[in-house]
C-alpha positions in Angstrom: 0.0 0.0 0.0 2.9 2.2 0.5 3.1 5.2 2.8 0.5 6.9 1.9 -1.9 4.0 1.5 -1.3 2.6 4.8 -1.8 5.5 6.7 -5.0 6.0 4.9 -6.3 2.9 5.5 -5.0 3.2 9.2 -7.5 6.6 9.5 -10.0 4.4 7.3 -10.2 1.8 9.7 -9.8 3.3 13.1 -12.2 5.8 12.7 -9.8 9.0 12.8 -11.3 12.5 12.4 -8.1 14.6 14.1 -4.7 15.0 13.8 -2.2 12.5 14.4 1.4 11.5 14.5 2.9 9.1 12.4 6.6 7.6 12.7 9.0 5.6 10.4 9.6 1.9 11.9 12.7 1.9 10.7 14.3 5.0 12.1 15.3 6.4 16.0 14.9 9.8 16.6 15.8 10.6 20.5 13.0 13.2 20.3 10.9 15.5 19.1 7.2 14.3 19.9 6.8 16.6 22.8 7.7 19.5 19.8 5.6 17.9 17.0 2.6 17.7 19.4 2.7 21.7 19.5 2.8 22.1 15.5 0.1 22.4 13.4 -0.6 19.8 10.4 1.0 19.4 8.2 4.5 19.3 10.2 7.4 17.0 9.4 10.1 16.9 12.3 13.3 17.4 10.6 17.4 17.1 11.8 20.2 18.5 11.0 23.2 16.1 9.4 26.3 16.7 8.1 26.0 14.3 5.1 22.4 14.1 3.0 23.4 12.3 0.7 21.5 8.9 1.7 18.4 10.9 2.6 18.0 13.8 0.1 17.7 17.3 1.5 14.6 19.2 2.6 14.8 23.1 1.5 13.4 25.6 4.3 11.8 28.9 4.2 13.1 31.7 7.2 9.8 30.2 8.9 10.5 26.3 8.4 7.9 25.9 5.9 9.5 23.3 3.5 10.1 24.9 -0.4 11.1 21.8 -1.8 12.5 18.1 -1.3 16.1 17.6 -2.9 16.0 13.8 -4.1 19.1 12.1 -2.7 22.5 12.4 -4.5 26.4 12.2 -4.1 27.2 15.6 -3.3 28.1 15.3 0.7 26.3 18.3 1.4 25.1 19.8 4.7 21.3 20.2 5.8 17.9 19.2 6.8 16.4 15.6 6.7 12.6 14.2 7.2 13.6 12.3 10.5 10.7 10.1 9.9 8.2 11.4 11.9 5.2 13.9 11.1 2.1 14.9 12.2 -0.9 15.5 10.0 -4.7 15.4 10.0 -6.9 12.6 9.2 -9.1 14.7 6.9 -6.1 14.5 4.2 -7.1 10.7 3.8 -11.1 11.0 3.8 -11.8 10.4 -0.1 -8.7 7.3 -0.8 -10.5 5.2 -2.7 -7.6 2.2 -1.9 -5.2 2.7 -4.3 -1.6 2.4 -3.4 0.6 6.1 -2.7 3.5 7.0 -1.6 3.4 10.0 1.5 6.7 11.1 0.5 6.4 11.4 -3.1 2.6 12.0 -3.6 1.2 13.8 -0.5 4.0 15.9 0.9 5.1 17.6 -2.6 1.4 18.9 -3.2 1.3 20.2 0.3 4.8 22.1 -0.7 2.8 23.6 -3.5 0.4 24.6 -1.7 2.8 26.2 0.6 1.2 24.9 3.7 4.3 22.3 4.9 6.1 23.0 7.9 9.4 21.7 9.4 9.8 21.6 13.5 13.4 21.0 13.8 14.7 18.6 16.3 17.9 18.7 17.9 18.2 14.6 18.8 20.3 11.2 18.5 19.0 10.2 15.1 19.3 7.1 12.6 17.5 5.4 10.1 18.4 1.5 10.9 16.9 0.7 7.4 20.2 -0.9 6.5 21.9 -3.9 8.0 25.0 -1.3 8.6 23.6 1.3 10.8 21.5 -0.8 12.4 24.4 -3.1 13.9 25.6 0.4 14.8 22.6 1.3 16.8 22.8 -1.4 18.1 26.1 -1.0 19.7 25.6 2.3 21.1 22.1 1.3 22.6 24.9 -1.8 24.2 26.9 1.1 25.2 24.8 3.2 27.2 24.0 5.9 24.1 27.4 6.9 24.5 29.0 9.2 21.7 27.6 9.9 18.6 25.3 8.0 16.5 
């Protein structure tokens, strides 16, 4: 189903008429509910890394409202990432008619458009465990107490 689908079928199913949060399975963010829970939808918690290239960049206004999504390249370059977590309302998925879509690629670029998606940047530990690599990382500093640098 996707992003996208599953979520809607998620608000389908459970009867959601508000806003909620959803988070990536596959990725530790030390914080930044408490924050997101303060936003209005639609908010996507972002983080700072030093390297985007795995992720692709997301492009910020002077009042965190996101201008565009960089897809992911080779350049090394500095800046914001979606940290895989978002909060957004229920009324986005009220007519799916139960086709698969993808959040990241369908939803969030028309809300860009539209000019009416915001960043809440987050200042945690952070790591998408997606890959056999990083997550045998995380792993090890979770074994370690959090100590250092993810």
């Amino acid at each position: 189903m996707d992003t996208g689908g599953a979520i809607a079928y998620a608000v389908q199913e459970l009867g959601l008429d508000e806003d909620f949060l959803v988070a990536n399975a596959d990725t530790w963010l030390g914080s930044g509910i408490c924050e997101l829970e303060l936003s209005s939808s639609p908010t996507i918690a972002v983080v700072h890394l030093d390297d985007v290239s795995r992720y692709g960049q997301v492009k910020l206004d002077h009042e965190n409202r996101i201008t565009s999504f960089q897809e992911k390249n080779t350049g090394g370059v500095s800046g914001w990432v979606n940290a895989g977590l978002c909060r957004l309302r229920a009324d986005f998925f009220r007519n799916w008619d139960g086709s698969r879509f993808s959040l990241e690629k369908q939803t969030f670029p028309k809300f860009v458009e539209r000019g009416e998606l915001s960043a809440v940047i987050i200042n945690a530990d952070f790591i998408d465990i997606g890959i056999p690599e990083d997550y045998q990382r995380f792993c090890s500093w979770i074994a370690t107490g959090r100590k250092g640098a993810l």
